[in-house]
C-alpha positions, 0 to 999 in steps of 0.5 A, spaced: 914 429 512 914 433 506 919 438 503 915 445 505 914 442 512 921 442 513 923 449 510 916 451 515 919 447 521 926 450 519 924 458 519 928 463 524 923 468 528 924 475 529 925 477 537 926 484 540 933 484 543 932 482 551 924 478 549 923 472 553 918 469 553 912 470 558 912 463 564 907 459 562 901 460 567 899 453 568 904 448 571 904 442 575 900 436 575 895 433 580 895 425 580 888 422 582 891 415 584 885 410 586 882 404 584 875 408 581 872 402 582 867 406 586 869 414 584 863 417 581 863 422 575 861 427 580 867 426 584 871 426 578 869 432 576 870 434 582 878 432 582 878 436 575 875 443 577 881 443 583 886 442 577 883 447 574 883 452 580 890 451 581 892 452 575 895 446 573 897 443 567 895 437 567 890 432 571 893 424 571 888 419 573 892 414 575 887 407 576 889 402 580 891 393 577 886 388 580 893 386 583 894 392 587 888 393 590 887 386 593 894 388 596 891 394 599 883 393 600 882 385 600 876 389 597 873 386 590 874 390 584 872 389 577 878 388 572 883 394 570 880 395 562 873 396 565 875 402 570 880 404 565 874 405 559 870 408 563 875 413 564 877 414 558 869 415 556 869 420 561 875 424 560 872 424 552 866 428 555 870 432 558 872 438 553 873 446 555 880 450 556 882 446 563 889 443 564 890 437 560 886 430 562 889 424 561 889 417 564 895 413 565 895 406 563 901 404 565 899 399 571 895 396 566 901 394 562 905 392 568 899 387 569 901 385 576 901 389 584 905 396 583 907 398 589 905 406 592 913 407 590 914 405 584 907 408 581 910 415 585 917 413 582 914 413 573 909 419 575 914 424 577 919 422 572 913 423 566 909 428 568 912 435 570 913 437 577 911 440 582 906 433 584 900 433 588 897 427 589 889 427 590 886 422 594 880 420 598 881 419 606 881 411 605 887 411 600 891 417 605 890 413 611 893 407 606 899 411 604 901 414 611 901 407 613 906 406 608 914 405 611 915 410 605 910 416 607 915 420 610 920 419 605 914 421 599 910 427 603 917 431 603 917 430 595 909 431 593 903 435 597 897 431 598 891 433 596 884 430 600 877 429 597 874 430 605 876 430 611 879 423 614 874 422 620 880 418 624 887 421 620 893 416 621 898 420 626 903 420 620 898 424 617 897 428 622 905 428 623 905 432 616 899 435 616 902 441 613 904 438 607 896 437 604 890 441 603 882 439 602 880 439 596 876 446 595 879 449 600 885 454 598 891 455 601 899 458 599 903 452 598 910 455 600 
């Protein structure tokens, strides 16, 4: 850094006694927690126009390792470099005024199975709060089945791309702590 880009850091700005500074009026993250080994980019488009409805700051699309998903679905998928680069071709298509699209490659890194806990864990201390996590109807089944559902839906709202046909009963136990995509309610 140069000298005059110090002096220009360093300068004090003048505020009227009492200002403060108006909130911001985007907050929140929705996290897109999938494999997107078969989400289309219209489903994509989909989870961002909700991000930008609600007003959050940020969308994180959050693909899934090989391991992982062996582990959950036993379905094949292709590896994680491909579904994450075609991610990042999609974000980088994505250009307008809307909450910030970034898609979190930390699971890639890792290079093993992630758990639901430890994924939900990294995401909520990165990313601002409050979290909602944005699911298709398969993966919120997969995660109600989880022991740790309960200790995870007082922390986080769910957010579904349609309507379970057969809903796990935890996840009819909680249905007041999500909400289908398009629809708006008040969260309280």
């Amino acid at each position: 850094m140069t000298t005059e880009e110090e002096t220009t850091l360093r300068q004090n700005i003048q505020v009227p006694f009492g200002y403060e500074p108006p909130a911001p009026s985007r907050k929140g993250t929705i996290i897109f927690y999938d494999s997107f080994e078969s989400i289309s980019d219209e489903e994509l488009l989909r989870a961002a126009e909700e991000a930008e409805t609600r007003k959050f700051a940020k969308l994180v699309l959050y693909p899934l390792h090989e391991e992982t998903v062996r582990r959950m679905s036993k379905e094949p998928v292709s590896p994680f470099y491909r579904r994450e680069d075609r991610l990042h071709a999609w974000r980088r298509e994505q250009k307008g005024t809307g909450p910030a699209i970034l898609v979190e490659g930390w699971e890639g890194k890792r290079k093993k199975y992630t758990p639901i806990d430890t994924a939900l864990r990294h995401l909520t201390e990165v990313y601002p709060a409050p979290h909602f996590l944005y699911l298709t109807p398969e993966m919120a089944n997969q995660f109600a089945s989880f022991s740790s559902f309960e200790e995870w839906i007082v922390k986080i709202r769910l957010l579904l791309a349609a309507e379970p046909s057969h809903p796990h009963p935890r996840l009819e136990k909680y249905s007041h702590r999500w909400d289908l995509a398009g629809t708006r309610l008040d969260f309280a």
